[in-house]
Backbone as CSV, one residue per row, in Angstrom:
resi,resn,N_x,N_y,N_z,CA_x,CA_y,CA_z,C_x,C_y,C_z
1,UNK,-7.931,-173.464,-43.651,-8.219,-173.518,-42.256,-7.532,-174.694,-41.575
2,UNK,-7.903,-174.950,-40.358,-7.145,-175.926,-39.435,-8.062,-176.946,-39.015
3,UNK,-7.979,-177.858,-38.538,-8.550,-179.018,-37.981,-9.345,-178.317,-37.084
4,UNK,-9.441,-177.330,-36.294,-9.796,-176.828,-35.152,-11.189,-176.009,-36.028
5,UNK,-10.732,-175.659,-36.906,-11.831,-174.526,-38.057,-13.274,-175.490,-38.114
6,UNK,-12.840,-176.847,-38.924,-13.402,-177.554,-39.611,-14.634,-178.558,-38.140
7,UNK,-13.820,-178.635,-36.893,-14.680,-179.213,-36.160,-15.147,-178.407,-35.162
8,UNK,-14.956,-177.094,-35.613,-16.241,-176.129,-35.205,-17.265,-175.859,-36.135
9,UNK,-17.094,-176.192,-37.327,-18.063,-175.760,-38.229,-18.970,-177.451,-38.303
10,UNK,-18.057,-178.406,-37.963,-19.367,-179.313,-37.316,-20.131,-179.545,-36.175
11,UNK,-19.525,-178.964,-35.432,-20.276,-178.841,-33.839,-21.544,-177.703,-34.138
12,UNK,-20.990,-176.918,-34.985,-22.253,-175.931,-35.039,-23.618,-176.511,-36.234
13,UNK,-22.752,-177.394,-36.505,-24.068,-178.135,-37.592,-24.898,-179.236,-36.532
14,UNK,-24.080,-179.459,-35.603,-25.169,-180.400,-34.362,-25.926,-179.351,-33.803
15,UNK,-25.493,-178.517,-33.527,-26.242,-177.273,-32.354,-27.312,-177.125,-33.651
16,UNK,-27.268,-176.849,-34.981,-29.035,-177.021,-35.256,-29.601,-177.599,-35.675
17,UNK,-30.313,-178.096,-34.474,-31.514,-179.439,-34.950,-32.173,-179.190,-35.873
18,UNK,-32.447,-178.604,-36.520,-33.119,-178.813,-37.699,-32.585,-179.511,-38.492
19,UNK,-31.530,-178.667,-38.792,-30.838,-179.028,-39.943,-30.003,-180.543,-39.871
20,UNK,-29.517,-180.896,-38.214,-29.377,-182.153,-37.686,-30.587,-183.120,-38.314
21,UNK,-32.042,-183.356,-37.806,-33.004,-184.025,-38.072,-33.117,-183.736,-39.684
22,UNK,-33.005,-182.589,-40.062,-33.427,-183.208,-42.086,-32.095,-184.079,-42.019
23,UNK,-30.918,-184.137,-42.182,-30.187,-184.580,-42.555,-29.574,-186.003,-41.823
24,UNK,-30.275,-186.099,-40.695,-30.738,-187.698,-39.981,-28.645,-187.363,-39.441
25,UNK,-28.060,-186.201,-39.306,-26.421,-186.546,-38.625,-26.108,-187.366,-37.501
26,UNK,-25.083,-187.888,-37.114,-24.887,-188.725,-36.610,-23.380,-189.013,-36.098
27,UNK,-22.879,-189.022,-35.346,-21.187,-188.867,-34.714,-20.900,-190.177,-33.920
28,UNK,-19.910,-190.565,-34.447,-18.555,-191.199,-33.312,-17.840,-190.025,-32.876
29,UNK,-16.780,-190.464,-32.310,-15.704,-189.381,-31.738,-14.977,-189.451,-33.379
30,UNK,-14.903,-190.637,-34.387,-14.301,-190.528,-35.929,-15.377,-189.571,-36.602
31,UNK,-16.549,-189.047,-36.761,-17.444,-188.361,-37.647,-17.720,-189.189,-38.296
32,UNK,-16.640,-189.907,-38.746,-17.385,-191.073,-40.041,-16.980,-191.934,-40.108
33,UNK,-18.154,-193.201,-40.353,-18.372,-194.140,-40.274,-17.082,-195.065,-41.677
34,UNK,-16.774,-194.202,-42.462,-15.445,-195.382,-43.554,-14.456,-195.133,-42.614
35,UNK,-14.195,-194.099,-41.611,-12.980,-194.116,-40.951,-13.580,-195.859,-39.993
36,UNK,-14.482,-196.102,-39.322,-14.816,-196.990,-38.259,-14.302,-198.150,-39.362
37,UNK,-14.670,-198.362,-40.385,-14.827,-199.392,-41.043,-12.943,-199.476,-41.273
38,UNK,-12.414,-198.319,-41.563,-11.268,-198.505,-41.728,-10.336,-199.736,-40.681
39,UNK,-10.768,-199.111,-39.299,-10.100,-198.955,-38.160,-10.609,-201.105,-37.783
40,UNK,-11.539,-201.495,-38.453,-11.659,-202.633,-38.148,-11.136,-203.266,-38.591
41,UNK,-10.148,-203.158,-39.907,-9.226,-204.061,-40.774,-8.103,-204.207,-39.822
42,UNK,-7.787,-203.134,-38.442,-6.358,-203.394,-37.822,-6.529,-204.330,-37.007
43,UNK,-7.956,-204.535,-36.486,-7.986,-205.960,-35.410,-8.396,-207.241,-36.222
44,UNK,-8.446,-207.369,-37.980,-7.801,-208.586,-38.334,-6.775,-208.719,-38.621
45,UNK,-6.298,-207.543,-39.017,-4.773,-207.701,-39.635,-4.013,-208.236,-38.372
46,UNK,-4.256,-208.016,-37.347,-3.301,-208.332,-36.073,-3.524,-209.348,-35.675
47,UNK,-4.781,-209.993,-35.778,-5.066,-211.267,-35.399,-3.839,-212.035,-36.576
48,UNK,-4.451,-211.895,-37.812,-4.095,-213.085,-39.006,-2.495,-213.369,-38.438
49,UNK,-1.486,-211.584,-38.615,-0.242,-211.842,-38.021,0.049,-212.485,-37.022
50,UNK,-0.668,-212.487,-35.835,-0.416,-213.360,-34.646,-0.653,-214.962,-34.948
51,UNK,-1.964,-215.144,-35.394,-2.304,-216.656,-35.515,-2.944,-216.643,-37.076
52,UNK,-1.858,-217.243,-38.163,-1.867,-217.230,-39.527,-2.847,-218.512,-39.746
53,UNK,-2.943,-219.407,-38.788,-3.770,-220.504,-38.833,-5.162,-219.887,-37.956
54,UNK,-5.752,-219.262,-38.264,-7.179,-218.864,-37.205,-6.953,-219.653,-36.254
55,UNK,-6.167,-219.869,-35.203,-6.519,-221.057,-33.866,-6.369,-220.155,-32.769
56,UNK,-6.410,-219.742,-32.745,-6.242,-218.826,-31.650,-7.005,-217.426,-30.968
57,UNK,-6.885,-216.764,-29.920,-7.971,-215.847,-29.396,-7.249,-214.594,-29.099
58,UNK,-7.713,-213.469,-28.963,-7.283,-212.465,-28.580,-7.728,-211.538,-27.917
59,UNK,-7.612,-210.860,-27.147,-7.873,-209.627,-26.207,-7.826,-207.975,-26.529
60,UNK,-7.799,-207.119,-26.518,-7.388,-205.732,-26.966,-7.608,-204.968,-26.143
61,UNK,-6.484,-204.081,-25.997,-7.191,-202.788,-24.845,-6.943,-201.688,-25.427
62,UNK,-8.037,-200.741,-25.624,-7.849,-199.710,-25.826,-7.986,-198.351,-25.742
63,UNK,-7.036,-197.365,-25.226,-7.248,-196.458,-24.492,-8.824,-195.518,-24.047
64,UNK,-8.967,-195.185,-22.900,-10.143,-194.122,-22.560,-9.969,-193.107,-23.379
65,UNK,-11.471,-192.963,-24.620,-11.695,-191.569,-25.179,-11.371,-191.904,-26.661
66,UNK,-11.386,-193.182,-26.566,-11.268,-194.020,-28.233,-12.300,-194.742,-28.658
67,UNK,-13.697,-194.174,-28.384,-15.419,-194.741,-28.606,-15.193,-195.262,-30.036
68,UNK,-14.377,-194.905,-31.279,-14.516,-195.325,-32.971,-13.630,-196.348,-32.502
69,UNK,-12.608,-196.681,-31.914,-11.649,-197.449,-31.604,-12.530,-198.573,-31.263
70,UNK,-12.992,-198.935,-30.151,-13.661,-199.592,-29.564,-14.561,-200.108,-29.836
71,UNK,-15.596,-199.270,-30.772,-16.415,-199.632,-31.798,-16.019,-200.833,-33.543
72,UNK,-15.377,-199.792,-33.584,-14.654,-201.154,-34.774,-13.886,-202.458,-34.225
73,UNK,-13.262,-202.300,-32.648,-13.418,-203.863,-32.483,-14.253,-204.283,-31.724
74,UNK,-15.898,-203.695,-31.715,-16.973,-204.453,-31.246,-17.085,-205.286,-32.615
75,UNK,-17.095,-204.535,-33.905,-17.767,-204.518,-34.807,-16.657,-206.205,-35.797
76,UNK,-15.424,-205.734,-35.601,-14.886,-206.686,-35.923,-15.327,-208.734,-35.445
77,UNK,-14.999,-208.136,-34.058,-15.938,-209.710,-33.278,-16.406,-209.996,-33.688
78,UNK,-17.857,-209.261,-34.274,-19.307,-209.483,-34.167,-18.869,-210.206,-35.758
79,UNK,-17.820,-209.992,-36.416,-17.666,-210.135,-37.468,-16.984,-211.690,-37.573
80,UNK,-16.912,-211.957,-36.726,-15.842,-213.595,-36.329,-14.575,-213.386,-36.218
């Protein structure tokens, strides 16, 4: 099947709550949470490259409709 197959056959696993609530599911716009975790190694890796001595600060922007994006560099911050 196609990418298109696979995230209809999860949209239809949200549409039933039941089976949503036994199984406690749960979504980013990533589905999953090792992708978020992934996605937070790129806002140190970019820091370290920019400032190899931690002295320094940084900013990020990142596009509308990128909620896992945005999330892993809340998550990074929060991380120092």
């Amino acid at each position: 099947g196609t990418f298109d197959d696979c995230q209809d056959i999860v949209k239809a696993l949200f549409r039933d709550l039941k089976f949503k609530k036994t199984y406690s599911l749960g979504a980013v716009n990533s589905i999953n949470f090792a992708r978020i975790m992934f996605q937070i190694t790129y806002y140190f890796y970019t820091y370290f490259k920019r400032f190899p001595n931690c002295d320094g600060t940084m900013s990020f922007s990142v596009p509308t409709g990128n909620f896992g994006d945005i999330l892993a560099g809340y998550y990074a911050k929060r991380m120092g």
